[in-house]
C-alpha positions as CSV (number, residue, x, y, z in Angstrom):
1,X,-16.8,17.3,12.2
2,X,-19.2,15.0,11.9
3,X,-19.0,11.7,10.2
4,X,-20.4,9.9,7.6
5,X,-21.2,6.2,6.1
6,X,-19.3,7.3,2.8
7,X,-15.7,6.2,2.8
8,X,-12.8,9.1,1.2
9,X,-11.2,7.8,-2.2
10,X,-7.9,7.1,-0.3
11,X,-6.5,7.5,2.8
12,X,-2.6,7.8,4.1
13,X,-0.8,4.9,6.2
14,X,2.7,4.8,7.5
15,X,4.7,2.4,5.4
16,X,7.9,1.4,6.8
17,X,10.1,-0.1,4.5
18,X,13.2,-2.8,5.8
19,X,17.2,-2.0,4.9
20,X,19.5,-4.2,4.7
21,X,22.6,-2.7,7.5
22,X,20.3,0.6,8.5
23,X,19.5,1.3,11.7
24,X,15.9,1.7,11.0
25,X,13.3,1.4,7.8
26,X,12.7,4.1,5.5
27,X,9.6,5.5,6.6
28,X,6.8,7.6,4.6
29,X,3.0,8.2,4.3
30,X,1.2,6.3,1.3
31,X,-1.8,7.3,0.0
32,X,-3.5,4.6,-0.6
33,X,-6.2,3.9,-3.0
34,X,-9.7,2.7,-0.8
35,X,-12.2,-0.4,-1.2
36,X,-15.0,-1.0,0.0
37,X,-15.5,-4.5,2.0
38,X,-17.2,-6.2,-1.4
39,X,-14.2,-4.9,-3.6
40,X,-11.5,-5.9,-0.9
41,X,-12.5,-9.4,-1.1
42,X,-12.5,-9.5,-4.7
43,X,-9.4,-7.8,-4.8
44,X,-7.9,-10.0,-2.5
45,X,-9.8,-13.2,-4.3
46,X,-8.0,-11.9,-8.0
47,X,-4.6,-11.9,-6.1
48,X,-4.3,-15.6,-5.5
49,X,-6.1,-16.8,-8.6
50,X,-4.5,-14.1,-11.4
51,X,-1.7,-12.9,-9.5
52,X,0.3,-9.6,-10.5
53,X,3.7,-8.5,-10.9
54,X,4.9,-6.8,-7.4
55,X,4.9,-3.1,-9.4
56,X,1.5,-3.5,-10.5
57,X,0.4,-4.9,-7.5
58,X,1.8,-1.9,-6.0
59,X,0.3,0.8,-8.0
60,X,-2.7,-1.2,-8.1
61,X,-3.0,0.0,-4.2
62,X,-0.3,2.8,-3.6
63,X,-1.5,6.1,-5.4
64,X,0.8,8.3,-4.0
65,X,3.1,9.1,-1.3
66,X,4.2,11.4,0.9
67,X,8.0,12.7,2.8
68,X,9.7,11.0,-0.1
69,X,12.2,12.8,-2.1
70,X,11.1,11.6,-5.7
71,X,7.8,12.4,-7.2
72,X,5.3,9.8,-6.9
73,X,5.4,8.0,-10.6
74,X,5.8,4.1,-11.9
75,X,9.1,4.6,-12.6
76,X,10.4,5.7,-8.9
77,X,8.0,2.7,-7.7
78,X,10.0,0.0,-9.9
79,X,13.2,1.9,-8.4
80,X,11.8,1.6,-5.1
81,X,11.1,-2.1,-5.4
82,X,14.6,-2.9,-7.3
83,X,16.6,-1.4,-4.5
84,X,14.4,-2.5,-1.4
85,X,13.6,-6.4,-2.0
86,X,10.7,-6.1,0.6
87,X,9.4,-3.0,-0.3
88,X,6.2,-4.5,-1.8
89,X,5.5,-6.9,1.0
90,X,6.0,-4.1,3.4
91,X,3.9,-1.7,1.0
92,X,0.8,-4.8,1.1
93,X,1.4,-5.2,4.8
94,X,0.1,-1.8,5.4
95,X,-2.2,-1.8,2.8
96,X,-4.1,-4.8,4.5
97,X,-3.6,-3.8,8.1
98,X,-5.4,-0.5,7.7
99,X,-8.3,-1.7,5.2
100,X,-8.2,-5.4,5.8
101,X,-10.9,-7.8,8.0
102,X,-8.3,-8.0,10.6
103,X,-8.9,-4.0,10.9
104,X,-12.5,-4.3,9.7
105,X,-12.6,-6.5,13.1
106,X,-13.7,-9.8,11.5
């Protein structure tokens, strides 16, 4: 396969997701919406200045997921974030591990 200077749409990232009393976190593969370098940094400027609730915040980087029971859709997001207080932090933490400047190597 050979590569190529255009980045996919999205791409998919473990998300692991904290319970309170489990053994272990809830585990599935987000697809996440992509941005380039110019767009990440705006993105991540608009945060602090105009910042969002955490379910658009969410859906404003989550697109879809994968090895979840309920179909990917706003209302089994708000659900998600209801029952799971860190969900979004955890969902973000992923986000900006796999498309941030720590990955980017800055």
């Amino acid at each position: 396969m050979q590569a190529s200077v255009n980045a996919k749409p999205t791409f998919v990232a473990t998300v692991e997701i904290r319970r309170p009393g489990e053994d272990g976190p809830m585990k599935f593969r987000g697809v996440f919406k992509h941005r380039t370098k110019d767009q990440f940094a705006a993105f991540a400027q608009a945060s602090q200045t105009d910042p969002q609730s955490d379910l658009d915040a969410v859906l404003d980087v989550l697109v879809g997921w994968e090895e979840m029971a309920e179909e990917f859709s706003r209302e089994h997001v708000a659900s998600l974030l209801q029952n799971f207080h860190h969900a979004a932090d955890d969902i973000a933490r992923t986000y900006v591990r796999e498309l941030g400047p720590a990955r980017l190597g800055n």
